[in-house]
N, C-alpha and C positions, 0 to 999 in steps of 0.2 A: 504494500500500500504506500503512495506517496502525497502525503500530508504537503499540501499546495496550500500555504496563507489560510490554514483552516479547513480548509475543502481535503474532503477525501476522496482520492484516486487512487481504482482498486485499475491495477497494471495490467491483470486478464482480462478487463473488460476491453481497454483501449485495443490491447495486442491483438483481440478478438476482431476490432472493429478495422485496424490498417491492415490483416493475416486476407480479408475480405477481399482488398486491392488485387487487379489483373497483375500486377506487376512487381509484386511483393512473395518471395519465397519463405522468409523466417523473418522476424521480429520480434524484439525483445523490450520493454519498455521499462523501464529506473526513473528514480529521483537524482535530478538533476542540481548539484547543492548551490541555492541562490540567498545572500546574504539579507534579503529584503523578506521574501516569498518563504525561506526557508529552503526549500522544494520548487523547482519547476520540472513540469514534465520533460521527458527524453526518451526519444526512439530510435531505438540500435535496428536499421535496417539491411539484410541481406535483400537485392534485387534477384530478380528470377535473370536465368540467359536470355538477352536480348530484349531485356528491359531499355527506353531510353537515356540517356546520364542524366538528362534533364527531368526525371521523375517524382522528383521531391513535393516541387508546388500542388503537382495533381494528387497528391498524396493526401499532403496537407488538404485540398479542397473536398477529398473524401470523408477525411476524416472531419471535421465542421460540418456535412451531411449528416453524420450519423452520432456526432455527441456535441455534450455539452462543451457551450465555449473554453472553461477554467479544465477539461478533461482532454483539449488537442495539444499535440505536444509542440511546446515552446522550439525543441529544442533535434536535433536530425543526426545522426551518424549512419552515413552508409558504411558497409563493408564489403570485402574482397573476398574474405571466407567466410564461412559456417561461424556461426555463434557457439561460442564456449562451451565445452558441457564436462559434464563429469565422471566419471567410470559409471554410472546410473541414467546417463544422458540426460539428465536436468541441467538448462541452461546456468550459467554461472555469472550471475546479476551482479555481483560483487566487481566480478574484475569488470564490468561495462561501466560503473558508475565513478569511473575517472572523469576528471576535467579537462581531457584532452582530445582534440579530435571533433568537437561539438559544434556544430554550424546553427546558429539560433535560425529561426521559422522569422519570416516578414509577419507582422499581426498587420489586421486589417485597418 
């Protein structure tokens, strides 16, 4: 769960609602640490093959379709490979929620 200024964002709902995306293979979704906010959202996305590089914005417009404004995530990292996992294959949210790598989202 990531505790946004108050607001509670449960991570499988969001991962539920970009995993929906044509163009989205795995996603993983963290608390993103904002010194104001506490918490901004943040989505660790693997692209599918032959996804376009430019997919992000349309992403983002998906997601604003389908949730609450304080529930779209702030915050974008694509990747190259597979999301982490662990000899159990559960993603490993831990090592994603570094502050490096993070491209913020344009808000409306």
């Amino acid at each position: 769960m990531i505790n946004r200024g108050g607001e509670n964002v449960y991570s499988v709902e969001v991962e539920n609602a970009l995993t929906a995306h044509p163009d989205v293979l795995e996603v993983a979704v963290v608390g993103v640490p904002d010194p104001v906010m506490g918490e901004k959202v943040g989505a660790v996305v693997l692209p599918r093959p032959g996804a376009p590089e430019d997919f992000v914005p349309s992403l983002i417009a998906f997601a604003r379709e389908r949730l609450a404004d304080y529930k779209v995530p702030q915050f974008v990292r694509v990747l190259d490979d597979a999301l982490p996992r662990n000899a159990g294959g559960k993603v490993l949210k831990t090592t994603l929620r570094g502050t490096e790598g993070w491209v913020a989202v344009p808000r409306r």
